[in-house]
C-alpha positions in Angstrom: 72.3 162.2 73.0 70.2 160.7 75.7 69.2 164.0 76.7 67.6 164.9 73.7 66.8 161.9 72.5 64.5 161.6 75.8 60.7 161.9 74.1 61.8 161.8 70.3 62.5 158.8 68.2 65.8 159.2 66.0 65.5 157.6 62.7 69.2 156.5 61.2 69.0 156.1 57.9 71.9 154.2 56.0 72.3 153.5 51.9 74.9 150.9 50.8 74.9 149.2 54.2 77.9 147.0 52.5 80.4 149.9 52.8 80.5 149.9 56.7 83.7 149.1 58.4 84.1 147.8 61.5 84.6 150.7 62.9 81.7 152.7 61.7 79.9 149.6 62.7 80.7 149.6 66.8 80.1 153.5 66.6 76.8 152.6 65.3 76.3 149.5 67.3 76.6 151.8 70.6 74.5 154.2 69.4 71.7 151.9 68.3 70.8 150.6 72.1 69.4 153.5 73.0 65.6 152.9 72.7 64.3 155.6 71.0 66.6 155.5 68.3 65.7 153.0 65.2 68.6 152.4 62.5 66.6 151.7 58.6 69.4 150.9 56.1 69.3 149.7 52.4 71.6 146.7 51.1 73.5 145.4 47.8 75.3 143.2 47.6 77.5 141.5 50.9 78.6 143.3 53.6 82.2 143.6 55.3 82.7 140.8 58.1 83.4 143.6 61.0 79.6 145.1 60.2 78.2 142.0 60.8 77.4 142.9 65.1 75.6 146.1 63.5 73.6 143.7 61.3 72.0 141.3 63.1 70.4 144.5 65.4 68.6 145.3 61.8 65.5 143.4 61.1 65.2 142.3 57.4 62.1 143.7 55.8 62.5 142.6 52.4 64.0 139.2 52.7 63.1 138.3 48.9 64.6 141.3 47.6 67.6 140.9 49.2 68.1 137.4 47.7 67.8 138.7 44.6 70.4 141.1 45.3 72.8 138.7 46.3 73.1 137.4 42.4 74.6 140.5 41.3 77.6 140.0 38.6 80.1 142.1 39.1 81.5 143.3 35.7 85.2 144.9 36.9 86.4 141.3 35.9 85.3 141.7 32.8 86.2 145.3 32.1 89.9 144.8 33.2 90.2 141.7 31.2 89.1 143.7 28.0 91.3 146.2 29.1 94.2 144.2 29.0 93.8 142.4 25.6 93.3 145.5 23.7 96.9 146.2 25.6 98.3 142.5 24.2 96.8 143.3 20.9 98.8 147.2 20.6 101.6 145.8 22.3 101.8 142.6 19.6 100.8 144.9 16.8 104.1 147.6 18.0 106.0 144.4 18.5 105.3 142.8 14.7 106.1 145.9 13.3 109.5 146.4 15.0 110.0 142.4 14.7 109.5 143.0 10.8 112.1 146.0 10.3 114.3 143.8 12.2 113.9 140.9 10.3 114.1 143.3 7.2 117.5 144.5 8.2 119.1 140.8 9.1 118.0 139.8 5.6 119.9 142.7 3.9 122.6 142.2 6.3 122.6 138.7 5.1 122.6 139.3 1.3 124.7 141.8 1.7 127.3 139.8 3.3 126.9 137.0 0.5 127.2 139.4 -2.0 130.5 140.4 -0.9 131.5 137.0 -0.2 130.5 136.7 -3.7 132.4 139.4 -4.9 135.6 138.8 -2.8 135.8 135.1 -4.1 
């Protein structure tokens, strides 16, 4: 790469900077001592631990932005907790139902049984 790298500049670009690993990071890290080439990336959100060698070779352009970036809600929370009480509510709403044929059939059972008590005494 140093070869023909020589009288060129190599522009890197990365999107979602947050989804490097640590490996892809030291690949990168290597790569981005070379003076010619210059590594631009964009980030949301925080980054993975192991990509954080890669980061501090960056310089942060936007500083405000990124601040702003950092309050970001994520919503999967939220989402998997609906999820899960329209489950409760079909699973109580199957669950009534059978718990009401059940109860029907103990109380025939029951008057039933009294009725032939009834009748036998």
């Amino acid at each position: 790469m140093a070869s023909k790298t020589a009288r060129k500049k190599v522009v890197v670009i990365f999107n979602h900077f947050e989804r490097i690993t640590a490996s892809v990071a030291r690949a990168w890290l290597s790569i981005s001592e070379f003076e010619r080439v210059i590594l631009v990336g964009s980030l949301f959100g925080r980054f993975k631990k192991g990509a954080y060698g890669l980061y501090k070779v960056f310089e942060v352009v936007n500083e405000d932005d990124m601040e702003e970036s950092f309050d970001e809600v994520d919503i999967s929370i939220f989402v998997f907790g609906g999820i899960s009480v329209l489950i409760f509510l079909a699973f109580l709403r199957v669950s009534l139902r059978f718990a009401f044929e059940v109860t029907g059939a103990f109380w025939l059972a029951v008057i039933v049984f009294r009725t032939f008590i009834f009748v036998a005494r």
